[in-house]
C-alpha positions in Angstrom: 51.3 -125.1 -64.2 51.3 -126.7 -67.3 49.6 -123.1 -69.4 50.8 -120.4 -69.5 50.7 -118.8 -66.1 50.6 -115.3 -64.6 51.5 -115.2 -61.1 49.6 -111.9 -59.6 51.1 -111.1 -56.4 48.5 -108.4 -54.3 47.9 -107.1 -50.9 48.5 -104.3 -48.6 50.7 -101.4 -48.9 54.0 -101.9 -46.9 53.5 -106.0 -46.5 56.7 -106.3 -48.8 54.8 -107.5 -52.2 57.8 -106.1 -54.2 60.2 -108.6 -52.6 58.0 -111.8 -53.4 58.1 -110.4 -56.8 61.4 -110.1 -57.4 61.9 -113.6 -55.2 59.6 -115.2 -57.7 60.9 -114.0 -61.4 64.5 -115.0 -59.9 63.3 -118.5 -59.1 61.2 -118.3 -62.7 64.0 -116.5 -64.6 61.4 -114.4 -66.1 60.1 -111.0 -66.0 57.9 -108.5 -63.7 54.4 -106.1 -64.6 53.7 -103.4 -62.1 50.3 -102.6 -61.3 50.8 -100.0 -58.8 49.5 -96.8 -60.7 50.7 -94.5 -58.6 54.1 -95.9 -59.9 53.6 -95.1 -63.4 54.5 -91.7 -63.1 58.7 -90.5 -63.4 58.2 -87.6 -61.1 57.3 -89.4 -57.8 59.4 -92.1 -56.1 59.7 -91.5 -52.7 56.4 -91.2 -51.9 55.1 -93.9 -54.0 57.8 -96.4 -52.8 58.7 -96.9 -56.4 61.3 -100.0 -56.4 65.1 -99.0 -55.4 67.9 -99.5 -58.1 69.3 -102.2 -56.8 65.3 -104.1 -56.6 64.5 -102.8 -60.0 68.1 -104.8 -61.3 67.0 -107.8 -59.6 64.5 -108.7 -62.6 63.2 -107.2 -64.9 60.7 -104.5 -64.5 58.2 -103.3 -66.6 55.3 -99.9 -66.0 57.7 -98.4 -63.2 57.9 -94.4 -63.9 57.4 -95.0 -67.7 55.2 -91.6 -67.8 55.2 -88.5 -66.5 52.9 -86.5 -64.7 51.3 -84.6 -67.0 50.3 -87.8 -69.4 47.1 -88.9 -69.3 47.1 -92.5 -68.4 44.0 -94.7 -67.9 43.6 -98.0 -66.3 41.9 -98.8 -69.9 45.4 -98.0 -71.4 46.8 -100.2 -68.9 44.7 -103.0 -70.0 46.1 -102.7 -73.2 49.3 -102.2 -72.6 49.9 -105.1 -70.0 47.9 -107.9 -72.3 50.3 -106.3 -75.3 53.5 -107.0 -73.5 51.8 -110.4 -71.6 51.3 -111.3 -75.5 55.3 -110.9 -76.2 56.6 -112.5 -72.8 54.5 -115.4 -73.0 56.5 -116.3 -76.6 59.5 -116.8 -74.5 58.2 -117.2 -71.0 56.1 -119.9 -69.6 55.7 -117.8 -66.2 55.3 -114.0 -65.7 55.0 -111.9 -62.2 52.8 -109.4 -61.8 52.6 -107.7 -58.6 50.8 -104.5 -56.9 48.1 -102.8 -55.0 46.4 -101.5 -57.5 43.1 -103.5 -57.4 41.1 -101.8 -60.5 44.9 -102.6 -62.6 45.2 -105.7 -61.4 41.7 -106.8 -62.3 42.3 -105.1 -65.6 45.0 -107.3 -66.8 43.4 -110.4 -65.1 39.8 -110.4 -65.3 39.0 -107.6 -68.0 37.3 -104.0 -67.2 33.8 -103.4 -66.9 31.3 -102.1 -69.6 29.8 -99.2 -67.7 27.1 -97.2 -69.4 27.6 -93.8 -71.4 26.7 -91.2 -69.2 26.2 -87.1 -70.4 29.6 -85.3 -70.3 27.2 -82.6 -68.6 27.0 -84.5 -65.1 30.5 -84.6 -64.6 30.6 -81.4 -65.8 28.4 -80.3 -62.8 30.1 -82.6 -60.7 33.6 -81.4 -61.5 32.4 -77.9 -60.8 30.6 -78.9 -57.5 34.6 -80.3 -56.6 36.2 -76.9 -57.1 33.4 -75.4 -55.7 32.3 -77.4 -52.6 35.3 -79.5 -52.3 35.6 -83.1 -52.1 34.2 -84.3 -48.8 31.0 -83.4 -50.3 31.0 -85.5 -53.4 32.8 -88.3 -50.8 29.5 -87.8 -48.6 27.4 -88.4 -51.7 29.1 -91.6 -52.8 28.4 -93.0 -49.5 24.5 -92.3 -49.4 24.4 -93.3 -53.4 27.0 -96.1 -53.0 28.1 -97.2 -49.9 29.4 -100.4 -50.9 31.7 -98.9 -53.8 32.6 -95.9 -51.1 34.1 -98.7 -48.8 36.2 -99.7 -51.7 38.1 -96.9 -53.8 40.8 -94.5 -53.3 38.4 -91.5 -52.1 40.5 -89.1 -52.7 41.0 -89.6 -56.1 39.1 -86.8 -57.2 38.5 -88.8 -60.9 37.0 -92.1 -59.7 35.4 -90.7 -57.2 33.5 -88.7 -60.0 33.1 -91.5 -62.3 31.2 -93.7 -59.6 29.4 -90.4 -59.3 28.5 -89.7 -62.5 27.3 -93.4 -63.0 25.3 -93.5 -59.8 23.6 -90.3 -61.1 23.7 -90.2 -65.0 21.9 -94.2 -64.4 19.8 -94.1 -61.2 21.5 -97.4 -60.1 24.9 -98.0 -57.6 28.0 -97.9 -59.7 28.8 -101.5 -57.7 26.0 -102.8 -59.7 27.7 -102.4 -63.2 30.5 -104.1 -62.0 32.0 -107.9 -62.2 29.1 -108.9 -64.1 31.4 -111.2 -66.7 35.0 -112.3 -66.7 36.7 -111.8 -70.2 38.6 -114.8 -71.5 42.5 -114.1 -70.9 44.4 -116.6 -73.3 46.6 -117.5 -69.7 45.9 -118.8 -66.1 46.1 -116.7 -63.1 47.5 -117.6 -60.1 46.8 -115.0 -57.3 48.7 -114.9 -54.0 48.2 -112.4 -51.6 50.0 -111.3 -48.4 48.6 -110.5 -45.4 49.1 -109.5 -41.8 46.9 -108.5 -38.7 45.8 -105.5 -38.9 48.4 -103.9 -35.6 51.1 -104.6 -38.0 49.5 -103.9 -41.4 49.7 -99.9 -39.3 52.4 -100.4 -37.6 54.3 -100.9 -41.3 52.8 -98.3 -42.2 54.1 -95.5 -40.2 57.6 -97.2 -40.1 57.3 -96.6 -44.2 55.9 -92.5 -43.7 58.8 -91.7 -41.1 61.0 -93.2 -43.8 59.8 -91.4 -46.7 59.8 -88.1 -45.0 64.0 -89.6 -44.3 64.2 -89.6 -47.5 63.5 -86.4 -48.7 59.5 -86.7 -49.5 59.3 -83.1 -48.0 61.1 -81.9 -51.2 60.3 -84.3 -53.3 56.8 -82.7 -52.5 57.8 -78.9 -52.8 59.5 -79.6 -56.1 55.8 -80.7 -57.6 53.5 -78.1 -55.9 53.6 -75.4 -58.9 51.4 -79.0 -60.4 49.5 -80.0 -57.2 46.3 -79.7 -59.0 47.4 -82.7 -61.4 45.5 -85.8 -61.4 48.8 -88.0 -60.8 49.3 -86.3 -57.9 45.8 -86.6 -56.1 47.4 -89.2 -54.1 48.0 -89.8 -50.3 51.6 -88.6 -49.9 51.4 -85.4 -52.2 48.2 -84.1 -51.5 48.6 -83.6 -47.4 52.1 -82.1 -48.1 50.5 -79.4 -50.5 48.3 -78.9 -47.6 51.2 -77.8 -45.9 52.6 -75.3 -48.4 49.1 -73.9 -48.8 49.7 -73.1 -44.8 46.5 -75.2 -44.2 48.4 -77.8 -41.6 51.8 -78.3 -40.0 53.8 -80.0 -41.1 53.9 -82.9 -38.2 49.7 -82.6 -38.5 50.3 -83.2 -42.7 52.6 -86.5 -42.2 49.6 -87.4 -39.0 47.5 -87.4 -42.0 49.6 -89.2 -44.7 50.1 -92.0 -42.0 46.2 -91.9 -40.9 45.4 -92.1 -45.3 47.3 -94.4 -46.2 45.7 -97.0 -42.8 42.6 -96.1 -44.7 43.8 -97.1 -48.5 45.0 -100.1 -46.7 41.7 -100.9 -45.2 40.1 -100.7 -48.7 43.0 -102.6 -50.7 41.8 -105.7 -48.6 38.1 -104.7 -49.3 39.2 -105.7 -52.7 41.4 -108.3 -52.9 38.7 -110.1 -50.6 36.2 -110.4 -53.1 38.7 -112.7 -55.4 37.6 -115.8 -53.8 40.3 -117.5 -55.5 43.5 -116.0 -53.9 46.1 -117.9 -51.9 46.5 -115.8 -48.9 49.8 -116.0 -46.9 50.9 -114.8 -44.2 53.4 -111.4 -44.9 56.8 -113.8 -43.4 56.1 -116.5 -45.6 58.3 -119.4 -46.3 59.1 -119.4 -50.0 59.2 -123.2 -50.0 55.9 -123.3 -49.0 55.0 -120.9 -52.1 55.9 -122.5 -54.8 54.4 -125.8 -53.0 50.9 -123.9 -53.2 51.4 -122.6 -57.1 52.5 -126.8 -57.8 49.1 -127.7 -56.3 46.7 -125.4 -58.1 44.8 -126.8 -60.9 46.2 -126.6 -64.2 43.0 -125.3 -65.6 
C-alpha cells in the first residue's frame, strides 16, 4: 500500500463491522470515519447501535452523534465533510478506516455522488402531499413499477429518498438507477474495500439477537423520549418508527419489535444489494482471521 490508502470496511448490519474497524486503526495506529448515517444523530444510540464508550476509546472516532436530530444533514454534506477531514489525516496518516452500512455514504466519500438532473420543486411537492395523504406504501408501490431495480436497493422507508427516486423517475421520464454510477470522480487516495459477510440464517439470526438486546437496553424509552419528534426525518428509521406505531396504539408492543426484527432482515437484504455491485470488494467471511486480512490488503495492487 504504498499511496495513500482508505480502508472501507462495509457489510451487513450486526456482522460486527465496528470491531474490524477498531481492530484495524489499532494495528494502523490511525483514525476511524463513520458512515453509518443513522449514527450521525446525538439523540439515538441504542437503536442505532452507535459504538459503546469503551469501542469509541479504542480509536479514534470521527461522524458518531456529531448532530442532532433536528439538523439537516445530507449525504452531500457528508461528502464534504469526510474528503475535508480525509484531506487533514492523510498529512499525518498513511492509512485511514472507514467503516459502515451506509452504502450511498460510503460511495460518497469513495467513489463521488451522482449528478442527477434538476427536477420542479412542484413534484415533490405533490409527492410529499400524496405521503401525508395516502401514506407511504403507496409511493413504495410506485417506485417498484417506475424503478424496480432502485426499489430493491434503498431504505424504503425513508420517506426522503424514497421521494427523490420519485421525483426523478417522474420529473425525467427515465428510472432513477439510470442516472446513477455513470462516472467515478478522481479521489486523490486508493480504496481498499473489505466486506463481511455471512449466510443469510445467521445474517437473521444476528439480527434478532441485536433487537432483543436493544429493547434490554432501554430502546422502549429511548423511543418514548423522541415521539413528541416522530415526524423528523432522522427518525424515519427502522427502530423508531415501529415503536411510534406503538404509542400511536397502532400495534403491540411485541407485534412493533416483530416488525423492527422483520425491517431490519429487509435493510439487510438490500445493504448486500449494494455492496454487490462493487465488484472490487474483498469479501470475508464475518469470523475472519485478522492475519489473513492484512495478507489480502499486502496483495492488492498499489494502484
Amino acid at each position: 500500500m504504498s499511496r495513500k490508502t482508505l480502508i472501507s470496511v462495509v457489510g451487513q448490519t450486526a456482522l460486527g463491522k465496528t470491531k474490524l474497524a477498531i481492530t484495524l486503526a489499532r494495528h494502523f495506529n490511525t483514525e476511524i470515519l463513520s458512515a453509518d448515517s443513522r449514527q450521525f444523530y446525538k439523540e439515538i444510540s441504542i437503536g442505532t447501535a452507535v459504538p459503546s464508550q469503551e469501542e469509541l476509546a479504542s480509536a479514534p472516532h470521527h461522524f458518531i452523534q456529531h448532530k442532532n436530530i433536528f439538523e439537516d444533514y445530507s449525504v452531500g454534506d457528508f461528502e464534504r465533510d469526510g474528503l475535508s477531514l480525509l484531506d487533514d489525516l492523510f498529512k499525518d496518516k498513511d492509512i485511514v478506516v472507514l467503516v459502515g452500512g451506509s452504502g450511498l455514504y460510503v460511495d460518497a466519500v469513495t467513489r463521488g455522488l451522482d449528478d442527477l438532473p434538476e427536477v420542479s420543486s412542484e413534484v415533490r411537492d405533490v409527492l410529499n402531499k400524496r405521503l401525508k395523504n395516502e401514506g407511504i406504501e403507496v409511493l413504495q408501490d410506485e417506485l417498484k413499477e417506475k424503478d424496480s431495480l432502485h426499489y430493491d436497493s434503498i431504505d424504503l422507508n425513508n420517506p426522503h429518498r424514497l421521494i427523490r427516486a420519485l421525483e426523478v423517475c417522474i420529473g425525467t421520464g427515465k428510472p432513477y438507477s439510470s442516472f446513477l454510477n455513470k462516472k467515478k470522480k478522481t479521489r486523490h487516495f486508493k480504496t481498499i474495500t473489505v466486506g463481511l459477510r455471512a449466510e443469510r440464517e445467521i445474517v437473521y439470526d444476528r439480527i434478532n439477537e441485536r433487537v432483543d438486546k436493544m429493547m434490554n437496553e432501554g430502546l422502549l424509552n429511548e423511543a418514548k423520549g423522541l415521539y413528541s419528534h416522530k415526524n423528523l426525518n432522522a427518525l424515519q428509521t427502522v427502530g423508531y418508527k415501529e415503536l411510534f406505531k406503538h404509542f400511536d396504539g397502532e400495534w403491540e408492543l411485541d407485534y412493533a419489535i416483530s416488525e423492527i426484527k422483520k425491517n431490519t432482515r429487509r435493510f439487510a437484504k438490500r445493504q448486500m444489494t449494494w455492496f454487490k455491485k462493487n465488484e472490487d470488494t474483498v469479501w470475508v467471511n464475518y469470523q475472519y482471521d485478522f492475519d489473513q486480512i492484512l495478507d489480502g490488503l499486502k496483495n492488492q495492487p498499489s494502484g
